[in-house]
N, C-alpha and C positions, 0 to 999 in steps of 0.2 A: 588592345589586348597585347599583352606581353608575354616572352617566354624567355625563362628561366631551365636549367636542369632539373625536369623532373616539378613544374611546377609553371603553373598557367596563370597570374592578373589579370584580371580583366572590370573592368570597371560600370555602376548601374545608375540608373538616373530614371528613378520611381515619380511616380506621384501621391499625392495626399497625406505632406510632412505633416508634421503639428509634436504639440506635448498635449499630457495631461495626468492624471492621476492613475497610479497602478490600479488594473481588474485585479479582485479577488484572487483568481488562478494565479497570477502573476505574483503577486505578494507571498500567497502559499508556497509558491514553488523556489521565488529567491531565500525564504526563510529556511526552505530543505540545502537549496544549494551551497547554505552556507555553515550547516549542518553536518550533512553527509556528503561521502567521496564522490569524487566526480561519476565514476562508474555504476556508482546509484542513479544515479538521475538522470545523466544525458542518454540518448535513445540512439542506437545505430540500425540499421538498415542496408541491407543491400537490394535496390531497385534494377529492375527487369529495364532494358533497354533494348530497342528496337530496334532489328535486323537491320546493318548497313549504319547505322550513325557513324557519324565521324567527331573527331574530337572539337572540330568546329562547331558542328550542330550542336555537339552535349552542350558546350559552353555557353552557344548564342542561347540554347534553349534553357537553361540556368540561368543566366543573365536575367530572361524573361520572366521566369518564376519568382523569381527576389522582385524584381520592378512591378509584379503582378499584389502582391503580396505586403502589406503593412508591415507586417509581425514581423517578417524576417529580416527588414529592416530597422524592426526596433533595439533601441537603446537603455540602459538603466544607469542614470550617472548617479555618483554617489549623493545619499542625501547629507542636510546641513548637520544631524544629530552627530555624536560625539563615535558613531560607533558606524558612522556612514552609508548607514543600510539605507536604498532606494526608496526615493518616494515618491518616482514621478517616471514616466513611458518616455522617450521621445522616439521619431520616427524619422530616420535620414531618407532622405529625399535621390542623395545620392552618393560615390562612396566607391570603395576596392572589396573583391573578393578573390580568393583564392582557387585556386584547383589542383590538387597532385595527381600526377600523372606516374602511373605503373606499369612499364610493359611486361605482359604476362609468360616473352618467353617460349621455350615450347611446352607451356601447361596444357593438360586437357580441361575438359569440361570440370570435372569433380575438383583439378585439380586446383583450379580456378577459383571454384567455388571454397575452396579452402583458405585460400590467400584474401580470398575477400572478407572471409568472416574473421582470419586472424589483422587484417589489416585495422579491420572493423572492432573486433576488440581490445587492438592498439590504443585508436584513437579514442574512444569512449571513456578512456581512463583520464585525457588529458582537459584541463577543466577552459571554460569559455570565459571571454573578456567580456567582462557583461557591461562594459562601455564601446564596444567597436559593435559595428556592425559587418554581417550579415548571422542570423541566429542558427546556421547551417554551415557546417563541413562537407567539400566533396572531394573523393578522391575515382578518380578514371582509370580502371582497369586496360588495356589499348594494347593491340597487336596491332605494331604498323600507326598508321592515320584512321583505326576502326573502334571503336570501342565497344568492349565485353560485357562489363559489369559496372555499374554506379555503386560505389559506397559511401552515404551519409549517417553524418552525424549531429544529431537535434539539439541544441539546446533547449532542455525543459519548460523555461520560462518565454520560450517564445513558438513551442510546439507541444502536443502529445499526440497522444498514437494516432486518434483517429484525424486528427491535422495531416499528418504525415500520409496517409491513405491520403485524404483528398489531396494532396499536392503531388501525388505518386500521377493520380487520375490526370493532372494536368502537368506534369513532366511529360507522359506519355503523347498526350496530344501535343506539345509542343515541341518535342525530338522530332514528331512528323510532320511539321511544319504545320498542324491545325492552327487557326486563329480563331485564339479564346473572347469572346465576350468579356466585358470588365467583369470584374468579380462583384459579387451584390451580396456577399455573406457580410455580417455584421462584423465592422473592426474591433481590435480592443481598445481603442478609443473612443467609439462608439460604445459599446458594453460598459469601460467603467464608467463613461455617463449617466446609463441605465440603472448599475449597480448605487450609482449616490443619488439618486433620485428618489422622490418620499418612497413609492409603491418598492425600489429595490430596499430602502434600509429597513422598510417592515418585512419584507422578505428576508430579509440575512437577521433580523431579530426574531423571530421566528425558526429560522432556522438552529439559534444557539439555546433558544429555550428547549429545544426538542433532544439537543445535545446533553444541556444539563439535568435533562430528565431521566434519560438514558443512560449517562456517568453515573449518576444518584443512586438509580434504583436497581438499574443490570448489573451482570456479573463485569469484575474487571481483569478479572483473569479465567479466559476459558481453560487454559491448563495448567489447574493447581492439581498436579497430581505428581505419585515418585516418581524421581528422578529428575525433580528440575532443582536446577543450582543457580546460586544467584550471577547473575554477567550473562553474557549471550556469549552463544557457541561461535567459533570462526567461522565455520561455513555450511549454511544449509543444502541440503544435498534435495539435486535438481533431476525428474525425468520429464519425457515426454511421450505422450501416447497417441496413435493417431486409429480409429475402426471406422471403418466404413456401414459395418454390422452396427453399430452402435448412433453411428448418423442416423441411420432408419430407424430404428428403434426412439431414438430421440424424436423423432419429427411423428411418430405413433401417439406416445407419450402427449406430445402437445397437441395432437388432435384430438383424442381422446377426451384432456382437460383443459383444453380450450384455454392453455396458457402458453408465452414463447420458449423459445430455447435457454435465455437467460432464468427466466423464473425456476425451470425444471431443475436445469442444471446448478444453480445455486439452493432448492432445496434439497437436490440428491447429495451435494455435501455437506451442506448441514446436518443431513440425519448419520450421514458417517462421520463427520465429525466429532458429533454430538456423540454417536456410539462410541468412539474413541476414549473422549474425554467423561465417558462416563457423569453424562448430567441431560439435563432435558430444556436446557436455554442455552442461547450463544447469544453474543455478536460481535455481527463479521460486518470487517470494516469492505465498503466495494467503491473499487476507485475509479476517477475521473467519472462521477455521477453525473454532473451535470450535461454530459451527453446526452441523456435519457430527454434532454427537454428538446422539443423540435425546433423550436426557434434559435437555437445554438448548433444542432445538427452538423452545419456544414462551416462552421468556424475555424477559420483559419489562426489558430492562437493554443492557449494552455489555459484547459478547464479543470486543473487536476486538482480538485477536493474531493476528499470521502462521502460517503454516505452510509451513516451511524445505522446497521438494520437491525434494531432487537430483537430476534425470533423465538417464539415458543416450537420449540421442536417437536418435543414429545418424545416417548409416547405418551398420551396422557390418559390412555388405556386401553384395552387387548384388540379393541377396533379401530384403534387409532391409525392409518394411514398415508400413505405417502402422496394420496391425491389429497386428502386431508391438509399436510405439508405445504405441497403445492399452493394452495389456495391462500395457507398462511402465509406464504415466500412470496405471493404476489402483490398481498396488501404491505406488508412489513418493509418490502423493496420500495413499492410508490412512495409510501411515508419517511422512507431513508433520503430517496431521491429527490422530493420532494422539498425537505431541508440539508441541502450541500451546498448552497450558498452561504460561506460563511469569512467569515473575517475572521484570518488565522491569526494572529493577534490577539485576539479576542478568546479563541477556540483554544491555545495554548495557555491563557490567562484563568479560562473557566476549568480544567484540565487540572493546573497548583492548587485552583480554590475549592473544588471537591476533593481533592486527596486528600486536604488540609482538613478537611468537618468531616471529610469520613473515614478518612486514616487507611481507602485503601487507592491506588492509583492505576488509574486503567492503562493498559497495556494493548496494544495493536495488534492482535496473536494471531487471529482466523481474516485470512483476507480474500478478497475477490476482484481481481480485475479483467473483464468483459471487454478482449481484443479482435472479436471477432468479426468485428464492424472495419476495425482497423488496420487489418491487412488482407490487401487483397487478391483474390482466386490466382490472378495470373500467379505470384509469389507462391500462394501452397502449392499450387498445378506446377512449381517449377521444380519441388522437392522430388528426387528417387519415391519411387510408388511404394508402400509399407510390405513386407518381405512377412508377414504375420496380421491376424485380424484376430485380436488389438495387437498392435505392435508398442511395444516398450522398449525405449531407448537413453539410457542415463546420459546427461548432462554435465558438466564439469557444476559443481558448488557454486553456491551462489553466495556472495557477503550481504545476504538481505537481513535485516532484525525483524523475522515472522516466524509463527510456531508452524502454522500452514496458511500453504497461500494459492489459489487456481487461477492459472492463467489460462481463461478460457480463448483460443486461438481460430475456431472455426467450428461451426454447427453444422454447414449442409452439405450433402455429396459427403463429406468425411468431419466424426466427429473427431477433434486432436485440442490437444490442453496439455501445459502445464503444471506440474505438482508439485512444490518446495515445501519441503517438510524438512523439521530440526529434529537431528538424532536425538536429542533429550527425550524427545515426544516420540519420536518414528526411527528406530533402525530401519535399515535399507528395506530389508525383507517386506517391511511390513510398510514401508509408504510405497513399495512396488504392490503391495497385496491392498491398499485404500484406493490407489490409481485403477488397478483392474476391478475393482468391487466399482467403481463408476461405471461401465457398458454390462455389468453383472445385473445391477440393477435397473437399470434403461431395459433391461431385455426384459428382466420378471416384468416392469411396472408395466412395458408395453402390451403385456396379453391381460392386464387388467390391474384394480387396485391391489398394493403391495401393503401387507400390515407391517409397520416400523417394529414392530416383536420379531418379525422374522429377518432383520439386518444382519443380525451376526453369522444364521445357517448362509445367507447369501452371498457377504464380505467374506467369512472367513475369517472377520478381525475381532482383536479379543480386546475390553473395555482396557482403558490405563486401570492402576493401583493406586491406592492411598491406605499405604500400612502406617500406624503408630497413630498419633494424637492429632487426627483431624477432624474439625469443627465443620456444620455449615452455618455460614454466619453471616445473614442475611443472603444475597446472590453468589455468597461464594462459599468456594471451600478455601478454609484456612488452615495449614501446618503450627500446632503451638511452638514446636520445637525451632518452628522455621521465624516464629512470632520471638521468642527469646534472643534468639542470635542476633532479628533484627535490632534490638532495643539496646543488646550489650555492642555490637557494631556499633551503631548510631553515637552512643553516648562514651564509646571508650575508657579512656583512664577515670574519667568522670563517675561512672559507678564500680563501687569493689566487689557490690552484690545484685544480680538484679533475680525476681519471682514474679511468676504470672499466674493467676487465676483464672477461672474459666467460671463464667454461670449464669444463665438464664440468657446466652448468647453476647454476655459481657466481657469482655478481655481487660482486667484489673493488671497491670504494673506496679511490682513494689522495687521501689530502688534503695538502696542503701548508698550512700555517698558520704566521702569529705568535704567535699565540693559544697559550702553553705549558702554560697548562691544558686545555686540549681535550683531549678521550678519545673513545673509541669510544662509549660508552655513551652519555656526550652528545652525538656526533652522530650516533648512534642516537636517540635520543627526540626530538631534532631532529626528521630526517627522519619519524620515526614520524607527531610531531603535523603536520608538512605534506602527509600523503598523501590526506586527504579534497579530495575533486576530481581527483587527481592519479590517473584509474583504469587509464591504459595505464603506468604506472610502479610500484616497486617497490620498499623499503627493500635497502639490501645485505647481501648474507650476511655480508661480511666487511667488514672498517675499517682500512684503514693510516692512521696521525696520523706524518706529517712534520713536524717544524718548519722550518723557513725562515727564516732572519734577513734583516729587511729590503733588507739592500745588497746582499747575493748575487741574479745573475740570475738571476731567477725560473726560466730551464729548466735550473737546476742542481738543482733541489728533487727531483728523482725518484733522483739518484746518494746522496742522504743516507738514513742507514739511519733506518726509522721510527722513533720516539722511544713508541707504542703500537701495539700493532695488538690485536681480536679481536670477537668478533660484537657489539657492546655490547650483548648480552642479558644478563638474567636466568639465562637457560635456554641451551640448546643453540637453533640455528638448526632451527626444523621445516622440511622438505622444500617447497620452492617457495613 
C-alpha cells in the first residue's frame, strides 16, 4: 500500500479469473453507458462505517471486498466490431485500486454528511474505464487516522442497487474484522453460461415475444395529452416523502389483500397515474426486474433490465376497486418479471421494427424502480427523523428522460419514495399534490376496499386535457395537429404541401411534392425516424405522393391524381 497526497494504492490479488461472454445485464447496461451521461447510470452511495475504523481497516477491508467478489474485478475490453463495443467479461485476478482520502476538518455531523453527498455527486458525473479494473470508487471521509464516512461510486455494468446492499452487508462485517465464508452467489460468468444455454435462450425468446406483444398492442405513449412538446424537458423536478403513518397503513393494506408492498404500491400509482393521464391502461416500465427471481437474489453483478407491465387499470366500472387493482398489479407484475430476460440488442431491434409497421414508437414514460430491498435500515435509520407525517422534501432536478418515475426506497417502520415527474405532465404543485395522494390513499384503502371512482375526491388531482383534434387510435391518443407537423418536420423542403385525413381510425397523408422521387416508403422512414420526441403524434397509415410542378398554384395540387400512394411499410399497417 502506498500513499500519495490525499490518495491511498493499494493493490488485490482475487481468485476465480477467467473470460467469457457478457450476461444479458451487462450488455444492457454497457449499451446505456454508451448512450447516456455518466450521471445517469453510475450509482453513489455513502456507506455507514463502523465506530473506531481506521484508515487501514477501511482499506484492508476493501481490498477484501474486491478480492471477494468477481464482478468488481471485471473487465470489458473493446470488441473486434468496427465500433468496439464489448463482447466479452474478463475477470482480473489481480491489479491496483485507488482510495481518496478527505479530512473532514472541523465539520460536524450534518455537516459532514453534506460533503459526502456533494463529494458523491462530484464523482458520479465522471465516467469508468471500462477496461481497468476495479468496478468501484472509494473515497474516505477521515479525522486524524479515523474514518467517518465511506463514499462509493458503482459502475452500472458491474453492480446495481441491490449488489451494492449485499456488498454494504459485507463491508460491514469486514471493517469488523468478521471472516466471511467464500461467497457461493452465482457469478456473471456463471449466469452468462446459464443465459446461452438451450433452457436460457428459450427463456430470453420468450421473453421478447411478450415484449413485442405489448409494443404492438399497448399504448406507446401514456402521456399524450396538452402540453407536451416534442424534445424532452432539461430537468425533471425531483421530491421525496418519507410517513411512518403511511408504513402502517401499507402493511394493513397488504394484509388485508394478501399481496406485498411492491404490488400495492405499484397499483396505488398506477391508478394515479392513470387518473392523471386520463385513460384506463398504462405501461410502466419496472427496473432491475430480474431481482424478483430468487435464484439471483443475492448476486453480486448488474441485473438491470425492464420489466414490460401492461396494466388494465380501470375503472372498468362504478365498482371497480383498488383491491380489484391490486390483484391485477400482481398478476401483470409476475408476467412482466417473468420476461426481463432479454437481449438488449434484440429489444432495441424489435423497438425500430414496431414503430416501423405501426407508425407509432413506444416511449419509456411511467417508471418503477423497487429500491427498497436495496438500501439498508442502518442508512435510512441514519437520516434526521421526518420533522412532519408525510414529510415532503424537494430534491434538486434530475436529468432523467421520464414522464413519471417512483423510486420506491422503503416499505417498513417508515414508508419514503421517490417521485420524478416532468413539468410538461406535473407543475411542482401538483406532483407535490400525486406524492401526498400516495399515504392519502394507503390510509382510505386501509379501512377497506377503495372504488377507483372515488381517486380524484381523495388525490385532489384533476385529469390532464386534450383540447383540439384528438383521436383514440387504437391504444393511444393521437394529436392530428401534432400528426401534421410531424410529416411536414420529417419530410422538409421535400413537400410544399402536406393534408391529413382522419376516418374510420385511419390517418391518410396527402403530400404534394417536387420531389419526383418521393414515395411512400420514403416518407414513411422519414416520418418514422422523426417520431422520438414526437409522443402525442403518430406515423400515417396511409401516403398519397402528388407531384406538383412548380408554377401551378400550389391549391391546385389536391385536383392532380397521386403520382404514388400506399403504407410505405414493409408489412401491412398493424392496428393503431
Amino acid at each position: 500500500m502506498t500513499e500519495t497526497e490525499g490518495r491511498i494504492t493499494a493493490r488485490f490479488h482475487g481468485a476465480g479469473g477467467g473470460s467469457g461472454p457478457l450476461t444479458l445485464g451487462q450488455d444492457n447496461m454497457l449499451r446505456c453507458i454508451r448512450r447516456d451521461r455518466p450521471e445517469q447510470i453510475n450509482r453513489e452511495s455513502v456507506w455507514p462505517v463502523p465506530e473506531g475504523t481506521t484508515i487501514a481497516t477501511a482499506v484492508g477491508a476493501l481490498r477484501a471486498l474486491l478480492e471477494r467478489h468477481e464482478s468488481l474485478r471485471t473487465v470489458f475490453p473493446p470488441g473486434p466490431g468496427a465500433d468496439g463495443f464489448p463482447e466479452r467479461q474478463e475477470v482480473r485476478t489481480e491489479g491496483e485500486f485507488t482510495v481518496a482520502v478527505v479530512p473532514v476538518g472541523d465539520r460536524g455531523g450534518a455537516a459532514t454528511d453534506a460533503l459526502a453527498d456533494e463529494l458523491g455527486r462530484a464523482d458520479v458525473a465522471v465516467p469508468f474505464d471500462l477496461t481497468a479494473a476495479p468496478r468501484l470508487r472509494f473515497t474516505l471521509l477521515t479525522e486524524g487516522e479515523l474514518v467517518h464516512r465511506l463514499v462509493v461510486v458503482g459502475c452500472h455494468a458491474g453492480v446495481d442497487g441491490v449488489a451494492v446492499t449485499l456488498l454494504i452487508r459485507d463491508w460491514l462485517a469486514l471493517a469488523t474484522g468478521t471472516r466471511l465464508p467464500p461467497a457461493e452467489s452465482r457469478t456473471p460468468l456463471e449466469l452468462a453460461a446459464l443465459e446461452q444455454s438451450p433452457q436460457g435462450r428459450r427463456k430470453t425468446a420468450a421473453a421478447l415475444k411478450h415484449w413485442e406483444t405489448v409494443l404492438t398492442a399497448g399504448p406507446s405513449s401514456s402521456f399524450s395529452v396538452d402540453g407536451m412538446t416534442p424534445g424532452r424537458p432539461e430537468g425533471t423536478a425531483a421530491l421525496l416523502l418519507r410517513s411512518r403513518t403511511a408504513a402502517a397503513d401499507l402493511e394493513a393494506v397488504c394484509r388485508r389483500t394478501a399481496a406485498g408492498p411492491s404490488a400495492v404500491l405499484i397499483a396505488v400509482f398506477a391508478a394515479l397515474a392513470a387518473h392523471r393521464a386520463d385513460r384506463t391502461d398504462l405501461v410502466i416500465s419496472a427496473l432491475s426486474a430480474n431481482r424478483q427471481r430468487s435464484a439471483l437474489a443475492d448476486h453480486i453483478g448488474t441485473l438491470a433490465q425492464d420489466a414490460l407491465i401492461a396494466l388494465e387499470v380501470g375503472p372498468s366500472g362504478a365498482d371497480d376497486d383498488l383491491d380489484a387493482l391490486i390483484g391485477r398489479t400482481k398478476v401483470a407484475s409476475f408476467t412482466g418479471y417473468w420476461h426481463s430476460t432479454l437481449n438488449a440488442d434484440k429489444v432495441w431491434q424489435l423497438v425500430e421494427d414496431v414503430a416501423e409497421r405501426r407508425g407509432a414508437r413506444f416511449d419509456r414514460q411511467i417508471v418503477v424502480n423497487d429500491l427498497s430491498l436495496a438500501i439498508p435500515e442502518t442508512i435510512s435509520d441514519a437520516r434526521p427523523a421526518p420533522t412532519a407525517d408525510p414529510e415532503v422534501q424537494w430534491l434538486p432536478d434530475q436529468p432523467l428522460p421520464v414522464r413519471l418515475m417512483l423510486n420506491i426506497l422503503r416499505t417498513t417502520g417508515s414508508l419514503e419514495f421517490a417521485l420524478l415527474a416532468c413539468p410538461q405532465v406535473f407543475e411542482r404543485a401538483d406532483a407535490e399534490r400525486l406524492a401526498r395522494a400516495v399515504p392519502a390513499v394507503l390510509a382510505a384503502a386501509a379501512a377497506g376496499p377503495l372504488p377507483l371512482t372515488e381517486l380524484a375526491a381523495v388525490s385532489g388531482l384533476s385529469p390532464a386535457t386534450r383540447t383540439g383534434d384528438w383521436q383514440r387510435i387504437g391504444a393511444d391518443w393521437i394529436d392530428l395537429a401534432a400528426v401534421r407537423t410531424l410529416v411536414a418536420d420529417a419530410l422538409g423542403a421535400r413537400a410544399t404541401a402536406v393534408d391529413l385525413g382522419y376516418e374510420d381510425g385511419r390517418l391518410t397523408a396527402r403530400i404534394a411534392t417536387t420531389d419526383q422521387d418521393l414515395t411512400p416508403a420514403e416518407a414513411h422512414r422519414a416520418v418514422v425516424a422523426t417520431l422520438p420526441g414526437h409522443e402525442t403524434a403518430m406515423a400515417p397509415h396511409h401516403y398519397a405522393v402528388h407531384h406538383h410542378p412548380g408554377p401551378l398554384p400550389l391549391l391546385t395540387w389536391p385536383t392532380l391524381p397521386a403520382r404514388a400512394e400506399g403504407s410505405g411499410r414493409a408489412e401491412a399497417a398493424l392496428p393503431g
